[in-house]
PDB file of N, CA, C and O in Angstrom:
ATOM      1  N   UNK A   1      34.556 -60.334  29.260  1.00  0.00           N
ATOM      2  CA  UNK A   1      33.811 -59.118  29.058  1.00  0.00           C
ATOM      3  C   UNK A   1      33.545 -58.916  27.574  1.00  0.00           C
ATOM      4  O   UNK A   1      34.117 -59.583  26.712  1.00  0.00           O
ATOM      5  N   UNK A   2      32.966 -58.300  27.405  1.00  0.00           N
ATOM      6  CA  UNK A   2      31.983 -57.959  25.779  1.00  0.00           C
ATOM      7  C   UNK A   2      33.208 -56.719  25.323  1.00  0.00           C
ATOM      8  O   UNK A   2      33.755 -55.809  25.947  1.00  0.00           O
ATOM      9  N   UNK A   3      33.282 -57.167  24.086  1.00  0.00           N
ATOM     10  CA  UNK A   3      34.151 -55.860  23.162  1.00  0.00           C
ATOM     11  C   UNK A   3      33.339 -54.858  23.063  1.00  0.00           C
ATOM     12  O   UNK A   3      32.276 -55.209  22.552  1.00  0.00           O
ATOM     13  N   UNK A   4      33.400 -53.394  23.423  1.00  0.00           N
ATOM     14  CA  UNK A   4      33.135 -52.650  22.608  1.00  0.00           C
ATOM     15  C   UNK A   4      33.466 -51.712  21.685  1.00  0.00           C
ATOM     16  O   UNK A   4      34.141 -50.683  21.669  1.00  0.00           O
ATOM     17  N   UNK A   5      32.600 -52.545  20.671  1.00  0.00           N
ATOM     18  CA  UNK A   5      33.144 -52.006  18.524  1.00  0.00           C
ATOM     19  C   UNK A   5      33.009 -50.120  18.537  1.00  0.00           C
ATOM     20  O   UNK A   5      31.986 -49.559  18.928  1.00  0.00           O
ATOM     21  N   UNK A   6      33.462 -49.843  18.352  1.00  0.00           N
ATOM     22  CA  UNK A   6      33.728 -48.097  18.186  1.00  0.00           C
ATOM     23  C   UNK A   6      32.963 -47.831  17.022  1.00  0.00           C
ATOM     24  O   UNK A   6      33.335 -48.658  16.190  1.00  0.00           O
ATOM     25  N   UNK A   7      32.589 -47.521  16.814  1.00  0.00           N
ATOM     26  CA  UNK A   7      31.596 -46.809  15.428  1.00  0.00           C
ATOM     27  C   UNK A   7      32.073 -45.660  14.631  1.00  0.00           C
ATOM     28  O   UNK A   7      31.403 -44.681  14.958  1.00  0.00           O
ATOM     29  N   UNK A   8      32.920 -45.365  13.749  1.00  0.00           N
ATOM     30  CA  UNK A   8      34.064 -43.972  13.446  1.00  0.00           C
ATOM     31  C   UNK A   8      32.516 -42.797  13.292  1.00  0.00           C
ATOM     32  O   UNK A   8      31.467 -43.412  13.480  1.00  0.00           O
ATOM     33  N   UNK A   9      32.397 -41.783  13.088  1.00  0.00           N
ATOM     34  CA  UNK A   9      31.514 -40.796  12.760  1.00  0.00           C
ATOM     35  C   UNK A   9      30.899 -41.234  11.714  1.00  0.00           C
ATOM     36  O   UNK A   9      29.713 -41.533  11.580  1.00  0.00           O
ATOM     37  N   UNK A  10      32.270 -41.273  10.536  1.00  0.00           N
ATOM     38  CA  UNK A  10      31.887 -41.588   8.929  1.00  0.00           C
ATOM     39  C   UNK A  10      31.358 -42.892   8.657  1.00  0.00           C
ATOM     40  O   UNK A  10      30.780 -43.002   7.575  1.00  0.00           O
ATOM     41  N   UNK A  11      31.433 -44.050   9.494  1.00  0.00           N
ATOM     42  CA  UNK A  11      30.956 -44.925   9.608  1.00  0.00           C
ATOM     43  C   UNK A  11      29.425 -45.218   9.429  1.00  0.00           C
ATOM     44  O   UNK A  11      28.746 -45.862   8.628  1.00  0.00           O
ATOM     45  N   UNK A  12      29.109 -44.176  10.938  1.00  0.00           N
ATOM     46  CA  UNK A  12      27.558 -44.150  11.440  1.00  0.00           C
ATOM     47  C   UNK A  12      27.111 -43.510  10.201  1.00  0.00           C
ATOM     48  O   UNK A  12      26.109 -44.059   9.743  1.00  0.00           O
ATOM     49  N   UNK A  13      27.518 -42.582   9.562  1.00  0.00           N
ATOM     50  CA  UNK A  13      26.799 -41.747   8.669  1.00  0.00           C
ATOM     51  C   UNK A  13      26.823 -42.192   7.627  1.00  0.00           C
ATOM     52  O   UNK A  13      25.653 -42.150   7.245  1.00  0.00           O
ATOM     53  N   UNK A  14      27.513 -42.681   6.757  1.00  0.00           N
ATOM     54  CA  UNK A  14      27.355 -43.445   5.771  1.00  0.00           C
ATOM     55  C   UNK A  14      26.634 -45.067   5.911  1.00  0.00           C
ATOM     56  O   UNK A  14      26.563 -45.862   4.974  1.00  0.00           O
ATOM     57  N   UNK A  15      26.180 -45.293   7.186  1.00  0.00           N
ATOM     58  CA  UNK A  15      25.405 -46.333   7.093  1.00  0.00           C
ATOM     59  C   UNK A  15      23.867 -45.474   7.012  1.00  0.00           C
ATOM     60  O   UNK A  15      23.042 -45.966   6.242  1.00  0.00           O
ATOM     61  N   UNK A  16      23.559 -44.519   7.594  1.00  0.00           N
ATOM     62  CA  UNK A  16      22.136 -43.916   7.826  1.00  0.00           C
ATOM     63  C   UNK A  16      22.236 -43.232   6.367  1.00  0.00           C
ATOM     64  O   UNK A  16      21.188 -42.734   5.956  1.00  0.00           O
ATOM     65  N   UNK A  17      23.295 -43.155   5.594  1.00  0.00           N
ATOM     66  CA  UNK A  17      23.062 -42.211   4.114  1.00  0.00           C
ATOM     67  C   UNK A  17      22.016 -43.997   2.998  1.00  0.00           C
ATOM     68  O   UNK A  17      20.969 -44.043   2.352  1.00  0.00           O
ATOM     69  N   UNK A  18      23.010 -45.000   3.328  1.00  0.00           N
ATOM     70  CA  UNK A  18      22.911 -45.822   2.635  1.00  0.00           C
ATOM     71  C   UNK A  18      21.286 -46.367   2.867  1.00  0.00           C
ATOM     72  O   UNK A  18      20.448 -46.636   2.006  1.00  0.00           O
ATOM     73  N   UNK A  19      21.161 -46.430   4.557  1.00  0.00           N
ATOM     74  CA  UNK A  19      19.649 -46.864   4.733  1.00  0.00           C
ATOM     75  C   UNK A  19      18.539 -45.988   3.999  1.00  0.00           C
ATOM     76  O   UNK A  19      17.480 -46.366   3.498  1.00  0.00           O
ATOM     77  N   UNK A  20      19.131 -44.603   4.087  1.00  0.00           N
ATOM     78  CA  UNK A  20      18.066 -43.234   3.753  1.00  0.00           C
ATOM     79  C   UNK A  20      17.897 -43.684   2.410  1.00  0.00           C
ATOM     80  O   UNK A  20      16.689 -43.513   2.247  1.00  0.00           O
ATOM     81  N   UNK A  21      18.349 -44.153   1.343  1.00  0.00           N
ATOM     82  CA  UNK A  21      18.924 -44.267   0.240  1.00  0.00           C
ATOM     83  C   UNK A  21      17.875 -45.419  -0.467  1.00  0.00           C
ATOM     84  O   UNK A  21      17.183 -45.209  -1.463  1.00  0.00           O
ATOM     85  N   UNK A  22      17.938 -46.606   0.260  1.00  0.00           N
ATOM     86  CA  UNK A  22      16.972 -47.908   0.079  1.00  0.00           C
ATOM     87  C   UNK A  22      15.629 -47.402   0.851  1.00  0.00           C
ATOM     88  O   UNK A  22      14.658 -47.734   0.171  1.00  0.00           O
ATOM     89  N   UNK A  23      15.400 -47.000   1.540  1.00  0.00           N
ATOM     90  CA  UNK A  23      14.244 -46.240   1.965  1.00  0.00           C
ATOM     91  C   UNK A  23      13.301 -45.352   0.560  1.00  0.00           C
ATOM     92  O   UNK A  23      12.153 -45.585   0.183  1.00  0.00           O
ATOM     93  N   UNK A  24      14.206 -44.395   0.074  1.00  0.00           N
ATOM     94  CA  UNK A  24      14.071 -43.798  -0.651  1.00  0.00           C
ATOM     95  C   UNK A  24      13.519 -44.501  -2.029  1.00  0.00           C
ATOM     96  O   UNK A  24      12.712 -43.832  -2.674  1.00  0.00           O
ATOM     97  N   UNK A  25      13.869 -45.735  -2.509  1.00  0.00           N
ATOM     98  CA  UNK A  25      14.119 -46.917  -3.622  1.00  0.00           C
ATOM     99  C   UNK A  25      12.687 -47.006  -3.255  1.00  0.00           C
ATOM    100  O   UNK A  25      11.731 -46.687  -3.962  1.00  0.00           O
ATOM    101  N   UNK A  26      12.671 -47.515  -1.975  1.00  0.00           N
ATOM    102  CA  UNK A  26      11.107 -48.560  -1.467  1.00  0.00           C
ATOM    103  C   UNK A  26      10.199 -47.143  -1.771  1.00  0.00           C
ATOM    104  O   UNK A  26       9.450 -47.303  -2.735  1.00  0.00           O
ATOM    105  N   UNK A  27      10.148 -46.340  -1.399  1.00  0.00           N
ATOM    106  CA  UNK A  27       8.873 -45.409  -1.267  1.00  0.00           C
ATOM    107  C   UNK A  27       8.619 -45.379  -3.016  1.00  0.00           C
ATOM    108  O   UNK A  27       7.529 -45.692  -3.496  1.00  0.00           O
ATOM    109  N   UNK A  28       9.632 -45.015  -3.744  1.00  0.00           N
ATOM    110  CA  UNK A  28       9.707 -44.611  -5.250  1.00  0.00           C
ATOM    111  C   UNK A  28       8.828 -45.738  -5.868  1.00  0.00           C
ATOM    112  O   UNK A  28       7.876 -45.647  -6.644  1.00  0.00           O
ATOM    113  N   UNK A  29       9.356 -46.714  -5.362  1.00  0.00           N
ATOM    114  CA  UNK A  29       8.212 -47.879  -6.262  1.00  0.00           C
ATOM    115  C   UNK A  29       7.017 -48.441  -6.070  1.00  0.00           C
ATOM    116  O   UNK A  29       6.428 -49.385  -6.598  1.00  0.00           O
ATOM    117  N   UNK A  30       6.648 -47.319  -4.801  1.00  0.00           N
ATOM    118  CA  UNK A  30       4.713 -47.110  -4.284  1.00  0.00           C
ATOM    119  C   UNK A  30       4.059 -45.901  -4.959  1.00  0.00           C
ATOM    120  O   UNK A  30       2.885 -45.679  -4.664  1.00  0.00           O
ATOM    121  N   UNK A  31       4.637 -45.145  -5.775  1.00  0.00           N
ATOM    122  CA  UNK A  31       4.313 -44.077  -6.390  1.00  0.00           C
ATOM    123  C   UNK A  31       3.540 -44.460  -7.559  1.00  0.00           C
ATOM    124  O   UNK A  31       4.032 -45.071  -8.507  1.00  0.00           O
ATOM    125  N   UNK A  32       2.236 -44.068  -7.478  1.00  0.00           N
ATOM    126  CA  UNK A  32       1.850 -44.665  -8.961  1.00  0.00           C
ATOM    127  C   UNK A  32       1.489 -42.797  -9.504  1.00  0.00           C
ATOM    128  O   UNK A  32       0.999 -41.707  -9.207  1.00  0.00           O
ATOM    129  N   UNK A  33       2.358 -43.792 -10.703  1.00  0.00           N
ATOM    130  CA  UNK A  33       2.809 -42.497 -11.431  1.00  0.00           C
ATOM    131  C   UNK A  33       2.126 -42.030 -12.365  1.00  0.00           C
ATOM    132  O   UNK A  33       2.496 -42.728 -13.309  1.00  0.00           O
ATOM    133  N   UNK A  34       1.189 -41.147 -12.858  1.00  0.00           N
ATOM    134  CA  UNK A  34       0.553 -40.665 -13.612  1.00  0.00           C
ATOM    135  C   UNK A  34       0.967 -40.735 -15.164  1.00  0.00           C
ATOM    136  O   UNK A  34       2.154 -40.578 -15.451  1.00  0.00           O
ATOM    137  N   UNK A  35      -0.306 -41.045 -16.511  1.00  0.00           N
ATOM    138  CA  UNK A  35      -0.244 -41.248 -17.354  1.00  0.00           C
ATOM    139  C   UNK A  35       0.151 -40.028 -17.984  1.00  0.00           C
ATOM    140  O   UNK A  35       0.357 -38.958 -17.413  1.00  0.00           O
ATOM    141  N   UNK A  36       0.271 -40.347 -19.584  1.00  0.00           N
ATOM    142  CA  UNK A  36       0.748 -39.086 -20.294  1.00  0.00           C
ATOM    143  C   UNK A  36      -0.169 -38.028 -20.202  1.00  0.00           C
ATOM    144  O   UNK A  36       0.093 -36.869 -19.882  1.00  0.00           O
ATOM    145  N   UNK A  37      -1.416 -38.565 -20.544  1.00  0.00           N
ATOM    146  CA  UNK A  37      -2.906 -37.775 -21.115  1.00  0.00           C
ATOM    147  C   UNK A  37      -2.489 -37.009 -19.521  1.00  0.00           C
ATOM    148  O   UNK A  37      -1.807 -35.986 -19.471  1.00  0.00           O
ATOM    149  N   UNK A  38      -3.071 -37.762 -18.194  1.00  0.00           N
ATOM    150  CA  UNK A  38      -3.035 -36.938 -17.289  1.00  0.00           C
ATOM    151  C   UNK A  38      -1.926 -36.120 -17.048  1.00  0.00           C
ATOM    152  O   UNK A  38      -1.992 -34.934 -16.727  1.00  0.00           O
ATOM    153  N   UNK A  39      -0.990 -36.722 -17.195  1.00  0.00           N
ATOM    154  CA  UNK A  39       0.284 -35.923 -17.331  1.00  0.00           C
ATOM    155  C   UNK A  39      -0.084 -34.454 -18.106  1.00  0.00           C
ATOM    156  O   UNK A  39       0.103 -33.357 -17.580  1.00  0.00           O
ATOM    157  N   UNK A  40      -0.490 -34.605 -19.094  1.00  0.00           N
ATOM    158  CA  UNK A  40      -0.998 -33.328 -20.144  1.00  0.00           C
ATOM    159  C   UNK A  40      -1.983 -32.068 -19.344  1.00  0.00           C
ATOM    160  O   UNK A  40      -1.879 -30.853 -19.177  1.00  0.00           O
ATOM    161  N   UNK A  41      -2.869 -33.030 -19.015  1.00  0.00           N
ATOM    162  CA  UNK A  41      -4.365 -32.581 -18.597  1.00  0.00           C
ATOM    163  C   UNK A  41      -4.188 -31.462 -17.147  1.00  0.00           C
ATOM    164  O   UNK A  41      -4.652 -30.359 -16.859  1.00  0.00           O
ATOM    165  N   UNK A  42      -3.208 -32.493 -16.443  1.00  0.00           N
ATOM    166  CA  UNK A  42      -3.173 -31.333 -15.340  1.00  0.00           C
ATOM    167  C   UNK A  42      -2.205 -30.306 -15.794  1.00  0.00           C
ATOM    168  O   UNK A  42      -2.399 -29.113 -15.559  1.00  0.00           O
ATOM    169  N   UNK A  43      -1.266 -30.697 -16.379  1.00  0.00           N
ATOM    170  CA  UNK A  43      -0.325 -29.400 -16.728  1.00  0.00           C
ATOM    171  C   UNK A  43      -0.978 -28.291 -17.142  1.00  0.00           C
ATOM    172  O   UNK A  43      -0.750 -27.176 -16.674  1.00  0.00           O
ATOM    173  N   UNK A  44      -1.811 -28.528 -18.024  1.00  0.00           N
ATOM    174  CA  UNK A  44      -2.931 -27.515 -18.717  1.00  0.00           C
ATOM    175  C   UNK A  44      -3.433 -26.586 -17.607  1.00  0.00           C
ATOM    176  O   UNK A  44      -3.139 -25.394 -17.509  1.00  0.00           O
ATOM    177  N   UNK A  45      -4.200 -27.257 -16.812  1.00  0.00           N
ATOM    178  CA  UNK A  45      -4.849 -26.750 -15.710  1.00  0.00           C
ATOM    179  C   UNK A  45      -4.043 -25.957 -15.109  1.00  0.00           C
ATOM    180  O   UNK A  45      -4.206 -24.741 -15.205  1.00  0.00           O
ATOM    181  N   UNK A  46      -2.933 -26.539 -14.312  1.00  0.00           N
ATOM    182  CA  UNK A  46      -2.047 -25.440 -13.682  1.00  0.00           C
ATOM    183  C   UNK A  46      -2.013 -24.472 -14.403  1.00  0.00           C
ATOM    184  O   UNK A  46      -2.372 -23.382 -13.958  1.00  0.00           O
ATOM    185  N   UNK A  47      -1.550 -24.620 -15.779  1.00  0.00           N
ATOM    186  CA  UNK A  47      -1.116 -23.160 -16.643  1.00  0.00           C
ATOM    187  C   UNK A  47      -2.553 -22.388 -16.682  1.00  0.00           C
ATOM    188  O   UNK A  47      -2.643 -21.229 -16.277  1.00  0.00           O
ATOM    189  N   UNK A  48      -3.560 -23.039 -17.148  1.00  0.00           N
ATOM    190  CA  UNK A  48      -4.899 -22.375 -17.345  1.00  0.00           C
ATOM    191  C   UNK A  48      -4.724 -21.153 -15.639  1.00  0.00           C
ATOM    192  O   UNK A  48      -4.499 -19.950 -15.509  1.00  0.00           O
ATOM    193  N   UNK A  49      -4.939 -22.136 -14.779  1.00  0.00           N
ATOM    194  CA  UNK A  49      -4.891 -20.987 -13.516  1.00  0.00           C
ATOM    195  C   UNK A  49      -3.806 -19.919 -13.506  1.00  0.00           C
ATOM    196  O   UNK A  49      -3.851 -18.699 -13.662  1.00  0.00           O
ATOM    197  N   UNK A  50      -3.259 -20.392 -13.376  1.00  0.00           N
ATOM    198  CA  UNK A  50      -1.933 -19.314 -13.307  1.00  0.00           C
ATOM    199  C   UNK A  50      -2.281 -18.246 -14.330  1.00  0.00           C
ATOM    200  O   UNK A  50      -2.421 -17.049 -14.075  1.00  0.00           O
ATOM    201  N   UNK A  51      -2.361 -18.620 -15.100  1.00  0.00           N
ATOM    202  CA  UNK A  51      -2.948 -17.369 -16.455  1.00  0.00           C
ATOM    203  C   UNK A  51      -3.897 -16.787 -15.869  1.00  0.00           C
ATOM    204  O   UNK A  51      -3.613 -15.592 -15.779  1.00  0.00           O
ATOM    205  N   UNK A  52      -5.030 -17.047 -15.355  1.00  0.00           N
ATOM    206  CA  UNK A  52      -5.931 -16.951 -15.065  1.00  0.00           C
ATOM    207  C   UNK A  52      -5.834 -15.576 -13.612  1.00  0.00           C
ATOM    208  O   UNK A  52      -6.295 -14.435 -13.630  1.00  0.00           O
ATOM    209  N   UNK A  53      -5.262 -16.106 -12.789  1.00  0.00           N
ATOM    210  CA  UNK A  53      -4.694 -15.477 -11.438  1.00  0.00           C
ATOM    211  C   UNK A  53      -4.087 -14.267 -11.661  1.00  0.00           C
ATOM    212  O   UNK A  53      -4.413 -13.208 -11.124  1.00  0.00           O
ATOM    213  N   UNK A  54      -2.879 -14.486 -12.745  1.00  0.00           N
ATOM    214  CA  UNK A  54      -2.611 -13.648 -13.453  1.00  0.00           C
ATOM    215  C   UNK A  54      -2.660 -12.245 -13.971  1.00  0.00           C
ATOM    216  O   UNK A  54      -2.013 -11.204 -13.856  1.00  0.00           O
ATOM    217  N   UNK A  55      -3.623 -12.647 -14.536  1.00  0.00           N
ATOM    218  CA  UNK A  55      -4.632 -11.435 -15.298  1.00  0.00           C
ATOM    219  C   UNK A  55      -5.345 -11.152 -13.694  1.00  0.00           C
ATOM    220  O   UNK A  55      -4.941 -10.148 -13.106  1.00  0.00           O
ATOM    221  N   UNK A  56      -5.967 -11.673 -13.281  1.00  0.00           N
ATOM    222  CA  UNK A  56      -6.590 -10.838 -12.124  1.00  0.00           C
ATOM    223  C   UNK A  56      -5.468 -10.043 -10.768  1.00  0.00           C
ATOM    224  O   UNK A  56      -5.752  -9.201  -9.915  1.00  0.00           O
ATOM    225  N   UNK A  57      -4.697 -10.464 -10.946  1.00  0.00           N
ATOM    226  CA  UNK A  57      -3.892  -9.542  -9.921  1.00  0.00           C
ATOM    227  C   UNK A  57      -3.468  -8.142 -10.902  1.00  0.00           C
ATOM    228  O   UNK A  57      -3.249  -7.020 -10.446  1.00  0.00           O
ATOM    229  N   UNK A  58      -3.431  -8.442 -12.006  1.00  0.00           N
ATOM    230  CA  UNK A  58      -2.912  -7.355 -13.192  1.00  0.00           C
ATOM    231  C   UNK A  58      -3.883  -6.182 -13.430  1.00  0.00           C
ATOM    232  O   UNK A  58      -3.679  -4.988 -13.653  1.00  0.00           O
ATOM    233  N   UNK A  59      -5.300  -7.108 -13.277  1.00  0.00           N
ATOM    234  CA  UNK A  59      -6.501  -6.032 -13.148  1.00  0.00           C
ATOM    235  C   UNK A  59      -6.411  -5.248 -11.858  1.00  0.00           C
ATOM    236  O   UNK A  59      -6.089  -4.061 -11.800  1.00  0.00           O
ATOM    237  N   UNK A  60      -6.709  -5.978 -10.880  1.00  0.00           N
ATOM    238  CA  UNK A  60      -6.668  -5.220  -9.822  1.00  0.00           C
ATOM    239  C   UNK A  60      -5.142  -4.075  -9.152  1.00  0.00           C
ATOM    240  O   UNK A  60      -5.349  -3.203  -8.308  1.00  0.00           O
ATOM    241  N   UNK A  61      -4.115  -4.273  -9.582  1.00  0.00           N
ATOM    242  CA  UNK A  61      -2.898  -3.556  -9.476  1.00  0.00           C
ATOM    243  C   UNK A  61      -3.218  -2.512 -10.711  1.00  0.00           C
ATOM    244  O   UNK A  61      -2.604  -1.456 -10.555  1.00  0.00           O
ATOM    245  N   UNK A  62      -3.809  -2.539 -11.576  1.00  0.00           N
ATOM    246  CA  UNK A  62      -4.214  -1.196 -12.746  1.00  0.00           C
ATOM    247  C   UNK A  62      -5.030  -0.630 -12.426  1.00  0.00           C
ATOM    248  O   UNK A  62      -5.059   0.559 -12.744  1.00  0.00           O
ATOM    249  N   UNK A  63      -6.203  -1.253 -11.560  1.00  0.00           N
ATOM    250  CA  UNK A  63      -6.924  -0.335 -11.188  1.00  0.00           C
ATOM    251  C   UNK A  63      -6.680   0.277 -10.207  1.00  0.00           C
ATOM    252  O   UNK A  63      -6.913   1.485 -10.150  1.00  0.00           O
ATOM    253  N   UNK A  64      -6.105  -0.463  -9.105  1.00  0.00           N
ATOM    254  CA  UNK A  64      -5.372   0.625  -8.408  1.00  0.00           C
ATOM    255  C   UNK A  64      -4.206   1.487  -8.465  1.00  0.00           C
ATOM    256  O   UNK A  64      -3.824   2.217  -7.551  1.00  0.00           O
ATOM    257  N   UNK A  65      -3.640   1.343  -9.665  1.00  0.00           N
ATOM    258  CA  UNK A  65      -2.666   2.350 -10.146  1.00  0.00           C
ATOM    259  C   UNK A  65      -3.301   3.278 -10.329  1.00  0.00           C
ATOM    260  O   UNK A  65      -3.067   4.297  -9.680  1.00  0.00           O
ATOM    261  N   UNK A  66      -4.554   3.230 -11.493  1.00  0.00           N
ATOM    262  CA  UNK A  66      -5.274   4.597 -11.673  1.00  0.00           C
ATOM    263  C   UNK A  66      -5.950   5.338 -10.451  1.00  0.00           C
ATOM    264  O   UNK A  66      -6.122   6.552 -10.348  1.00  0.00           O
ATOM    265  N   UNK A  67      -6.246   4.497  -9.681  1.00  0.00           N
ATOM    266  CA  UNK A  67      -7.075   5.275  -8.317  1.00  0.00           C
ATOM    267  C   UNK A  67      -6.493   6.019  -7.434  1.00  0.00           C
ATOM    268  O   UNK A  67      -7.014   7.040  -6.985  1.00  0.00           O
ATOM    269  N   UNK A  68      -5.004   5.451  -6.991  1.00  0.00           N
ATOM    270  CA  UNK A  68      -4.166   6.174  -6.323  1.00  0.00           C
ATOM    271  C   UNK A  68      -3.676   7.326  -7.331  1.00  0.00           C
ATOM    272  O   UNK A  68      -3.808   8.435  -6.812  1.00  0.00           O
ATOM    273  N   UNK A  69      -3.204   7.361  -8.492  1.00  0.00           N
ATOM    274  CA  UNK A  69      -3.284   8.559  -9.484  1.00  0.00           C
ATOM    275  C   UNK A  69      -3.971   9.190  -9.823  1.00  0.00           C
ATOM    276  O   UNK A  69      -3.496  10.005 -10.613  1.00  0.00           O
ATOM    277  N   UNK A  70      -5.394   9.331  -9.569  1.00  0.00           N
ATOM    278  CA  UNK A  70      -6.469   9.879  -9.631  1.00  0.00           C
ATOM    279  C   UNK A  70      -6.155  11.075  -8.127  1.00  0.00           C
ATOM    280  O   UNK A  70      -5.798  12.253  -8.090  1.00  0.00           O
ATOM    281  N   UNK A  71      -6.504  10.044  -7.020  1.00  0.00           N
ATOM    282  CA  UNK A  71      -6.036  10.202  -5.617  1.00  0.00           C
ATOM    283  C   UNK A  71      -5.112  11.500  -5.799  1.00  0.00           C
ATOM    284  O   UNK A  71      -5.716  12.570  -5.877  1.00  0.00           O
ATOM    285  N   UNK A  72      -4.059  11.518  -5.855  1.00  0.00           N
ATOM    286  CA  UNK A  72      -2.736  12.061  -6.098  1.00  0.00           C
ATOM    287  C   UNK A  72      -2.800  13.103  -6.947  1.00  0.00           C
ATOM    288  O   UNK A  72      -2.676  14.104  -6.241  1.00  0.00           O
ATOM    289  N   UNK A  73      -2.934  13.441  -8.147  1.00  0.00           N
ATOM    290  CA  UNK A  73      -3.093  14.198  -9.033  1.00  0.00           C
ATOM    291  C   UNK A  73      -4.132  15.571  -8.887  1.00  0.00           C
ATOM    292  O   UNK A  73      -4.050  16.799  -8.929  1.00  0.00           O
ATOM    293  N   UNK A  74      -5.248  14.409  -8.670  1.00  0.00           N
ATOM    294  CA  UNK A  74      -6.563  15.094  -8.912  1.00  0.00           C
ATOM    295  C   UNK A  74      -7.043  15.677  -9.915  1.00  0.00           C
ATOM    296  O   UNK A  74      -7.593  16.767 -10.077  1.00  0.00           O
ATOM    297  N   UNK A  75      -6.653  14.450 -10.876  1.00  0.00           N
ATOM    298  CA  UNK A  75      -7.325  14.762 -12.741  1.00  0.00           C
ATOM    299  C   UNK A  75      -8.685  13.690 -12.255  1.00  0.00           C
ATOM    300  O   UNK A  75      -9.583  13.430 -13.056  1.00  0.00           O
TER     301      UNK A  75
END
């Protein structure tokens, strides 16, 4: 009859940590990784928007600060 090998918990799991692991290696070295300049260029951009977004939620929350205080008051 055929042995059957027991597998401990920590066993199984530290073999699926180790596979996850070289998996992880292989994908990393299909990444083509962006230059400095671009590296630069988009950073900019993000920040440009965000600034950008920014200020417009800031406008629109002031103006509706004053409107509902307008609202409210009745100056």
């Amino acid at each position: 009859m055929a042995e059957e090998v027991k597998v401990s918990k920590f066993g199984l799991m530290r073999k699926k940590a180790v596979r996850f692991f070289k998996e992880v290696r292989n994908e990393l070295k299909k990444v083509i990784w962006p230059s400095r300049t671009q590296l630069i260029n988009n950073t900019v951009t993000v920040l440009t928007c965000c600034l950008i977004v920014g200020l417009m939620i800031w406008i629109v929350d002031f103006g509706l600060t004053l409107a509902v205080d307008t609202f409210l008051t009745g100056k």
